[in-house]
Phi, psi and omega in degrees: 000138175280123165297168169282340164289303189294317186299332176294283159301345179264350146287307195300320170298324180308326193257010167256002149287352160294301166310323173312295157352279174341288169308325167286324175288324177320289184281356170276346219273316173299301213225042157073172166279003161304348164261343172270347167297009203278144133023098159316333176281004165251143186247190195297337171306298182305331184253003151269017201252301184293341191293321176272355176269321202266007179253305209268283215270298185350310177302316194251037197263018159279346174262340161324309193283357202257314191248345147227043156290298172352297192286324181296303180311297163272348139324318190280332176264005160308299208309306188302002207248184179273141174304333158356204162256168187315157178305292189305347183221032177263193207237332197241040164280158178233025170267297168292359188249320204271331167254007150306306178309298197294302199282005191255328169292341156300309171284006182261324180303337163231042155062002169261151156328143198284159174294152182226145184316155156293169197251162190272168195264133188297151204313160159268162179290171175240018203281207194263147189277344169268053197218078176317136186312138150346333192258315174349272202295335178263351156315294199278001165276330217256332188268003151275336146301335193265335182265356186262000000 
């Protein structure tokens, strides 16, 4: 007696020269008749790989060669830079002091107050999470008071 495995596979032999068949119209229909001439030792991957190379980069491959000089450049000024923090965002930059400089001349040059440090942001409160806020509890004496 045939397992359900064997029987299985014995549709299945029937039906792969059909399927070949199939596939070879497919790929003459996509990619010419140049795919079915191929080698045996190559398979149908390497020629969509190249197929999409000779489509995709090739064509353009002066705006490739653009970005990633582009990309190359910027590594080189990362690399370049002090390991430290960053230029733009140390406090003692001398990038930030020249344009401190620049605002305060602008503003004595149009008669406005010079810009002043930011101010630091106040602590967050701490109350308790069930304890209604301060302006609350006085909000609510003063409109029992206004109705009395």
């Amino acid at each position: 007696m045939k397992t359900p495995r064997q029987i299985l596979l014995e549709s299945h032999r029937a039906a792969e020269p059909r399927l070949d068949r199939m596939r070879e119209a497919v790929l003459v229909a996509e990619f010419g008749a140049a795919a079915l001439s191929l080698p045996k030792g190559r398979n149908f991957t390497a020629v969509i790989l190249q197929k999409m190379w000779l489509e995709l980069i090739w064509p353009s491959r002066h705006v490739w060669a653009g970005l990633a000089a582009a990309w190359v450049a910027l590594a080189a000024l990362y690399l370049s830079a002090r390991p430290g923090a960053s230029p733009s965002t140390s406090p003692d930059s001398p990038m930030i002091a020249d344009w401190m400089q620049e605002q305060q001349l602008l503003a004595q040059l149009l008669d406005r107050p010079s810009p002043k440090a930011a101010e630091a942001p106040p602590p967050p409160r701490t109350e308790p999470a069930g304890t209604p806020p301060l302006k609350s509890a006085q909000w609510l004496a003063d409109e029992t008071t206004a109705w009395v």
